[in-house]
ChimeraX commands (.cxc) that place a marker at each C-alpha (Angstrom):
marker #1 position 9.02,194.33,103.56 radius 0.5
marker #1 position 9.78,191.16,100.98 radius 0.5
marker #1 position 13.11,190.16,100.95 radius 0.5
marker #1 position 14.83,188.93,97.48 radius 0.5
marker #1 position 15.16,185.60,96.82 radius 0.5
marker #1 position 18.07,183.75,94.04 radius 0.5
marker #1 position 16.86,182.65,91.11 radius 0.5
marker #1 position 20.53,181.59,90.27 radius 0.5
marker #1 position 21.02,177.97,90.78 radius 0.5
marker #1 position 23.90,176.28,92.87 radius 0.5
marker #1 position 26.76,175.05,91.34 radius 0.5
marker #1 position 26.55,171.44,91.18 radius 0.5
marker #1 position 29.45,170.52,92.91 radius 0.5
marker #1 position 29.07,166.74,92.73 radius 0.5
marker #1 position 29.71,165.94,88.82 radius 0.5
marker #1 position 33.01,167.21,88.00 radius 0.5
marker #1 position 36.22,165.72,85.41 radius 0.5
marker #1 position 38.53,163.87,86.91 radius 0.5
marker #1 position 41.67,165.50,87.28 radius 0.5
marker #1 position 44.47,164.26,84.75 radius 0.5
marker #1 position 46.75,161.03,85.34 radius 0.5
marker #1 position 49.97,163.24,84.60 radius 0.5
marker #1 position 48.38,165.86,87.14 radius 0.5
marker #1 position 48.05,163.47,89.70 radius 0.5
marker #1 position 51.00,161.39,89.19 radius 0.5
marker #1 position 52.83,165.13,90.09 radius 0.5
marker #1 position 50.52,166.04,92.84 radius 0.5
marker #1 position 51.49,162.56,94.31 radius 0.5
marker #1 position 54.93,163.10,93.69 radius 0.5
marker #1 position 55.22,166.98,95.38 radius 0.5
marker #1 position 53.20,165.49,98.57 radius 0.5
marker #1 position 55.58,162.46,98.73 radius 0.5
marker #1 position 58.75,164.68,98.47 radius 0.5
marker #1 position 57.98,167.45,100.63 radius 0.5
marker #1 position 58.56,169.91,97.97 radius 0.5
marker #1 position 54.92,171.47,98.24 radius 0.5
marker #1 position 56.08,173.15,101.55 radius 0.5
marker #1 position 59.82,174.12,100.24 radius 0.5
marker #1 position 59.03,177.27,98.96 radius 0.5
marker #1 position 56.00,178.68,100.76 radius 0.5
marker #1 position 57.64,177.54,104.00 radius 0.5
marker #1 position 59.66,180.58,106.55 radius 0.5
marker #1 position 63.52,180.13,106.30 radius 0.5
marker #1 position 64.88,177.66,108.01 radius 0.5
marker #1 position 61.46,176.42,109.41 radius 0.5
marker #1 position 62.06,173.11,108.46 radius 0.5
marker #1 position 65.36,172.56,110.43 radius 0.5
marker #1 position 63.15,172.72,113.68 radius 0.5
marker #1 position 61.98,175.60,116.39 radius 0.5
marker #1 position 65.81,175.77,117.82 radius 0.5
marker #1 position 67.30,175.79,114.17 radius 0.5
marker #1 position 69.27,172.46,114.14 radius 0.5
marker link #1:1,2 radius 0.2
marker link #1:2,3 radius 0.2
marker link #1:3,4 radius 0.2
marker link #1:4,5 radius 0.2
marker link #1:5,6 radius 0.2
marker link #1:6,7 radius 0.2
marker link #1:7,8 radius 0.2
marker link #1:8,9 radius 0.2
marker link #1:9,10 radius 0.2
marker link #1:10,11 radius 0.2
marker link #1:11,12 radius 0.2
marker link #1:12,13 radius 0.2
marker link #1:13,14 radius 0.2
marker link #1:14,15 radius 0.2
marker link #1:15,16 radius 0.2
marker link #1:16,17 radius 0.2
marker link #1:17,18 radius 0.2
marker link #1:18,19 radius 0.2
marker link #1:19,20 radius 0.2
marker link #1:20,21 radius 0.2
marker link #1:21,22 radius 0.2
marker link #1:22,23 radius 0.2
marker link #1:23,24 radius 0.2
marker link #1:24,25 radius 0.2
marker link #1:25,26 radius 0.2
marker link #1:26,27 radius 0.2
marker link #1:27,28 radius 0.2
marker link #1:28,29 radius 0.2
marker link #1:29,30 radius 0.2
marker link #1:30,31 radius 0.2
marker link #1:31,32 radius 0.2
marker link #1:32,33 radius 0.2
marker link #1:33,34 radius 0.2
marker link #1:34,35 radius 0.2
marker link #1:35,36 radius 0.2
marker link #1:36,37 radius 0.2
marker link #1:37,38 radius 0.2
marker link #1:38,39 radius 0.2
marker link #1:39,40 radius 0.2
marker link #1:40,41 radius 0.2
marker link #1:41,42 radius 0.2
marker link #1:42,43 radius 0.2
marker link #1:43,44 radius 0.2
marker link #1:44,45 radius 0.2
marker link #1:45,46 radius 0.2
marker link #1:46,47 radius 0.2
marker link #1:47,48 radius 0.2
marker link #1:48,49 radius 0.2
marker link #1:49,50 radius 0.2
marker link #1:50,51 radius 0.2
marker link #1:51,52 radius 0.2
view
C-alpha cells in the first residue's frame, strides 16, 4: 500500500514584516496596564480567590 506524500511546501515561518511601531507601542501599553485581562477575565477575579 503507498501512502501519499505533500507536495505543498511549509510555510516559511522565519521571514515575516515586522509588526507596526503604533501596534506595538499599544500592545506594550495593554500588557503594562493590565487591560488585556480586564475584559476576558471572570467577575471579580481580579479582587482575589476570597473576593477582597
Amino acid at each position: 500500500m503507498a501512502t501519499l506524500a505533500s507536495t505543498a511546501l511549509a510555510p516559511n515561518v522565519y521571514d515575516a514584516e515586522p509588526i507596526p511601531a503604533a501596534a506595538r507601542a499599544e500592545i506594550d501599553r495593554l500588557l503594562q496596564s493590565g487591560d488585556l485581562f480586564r475584559y476576558t477575565a471572570p467577575c471579580g477575579c481580579a479582587r482575589g480567590a476570597a473576593g477582597t
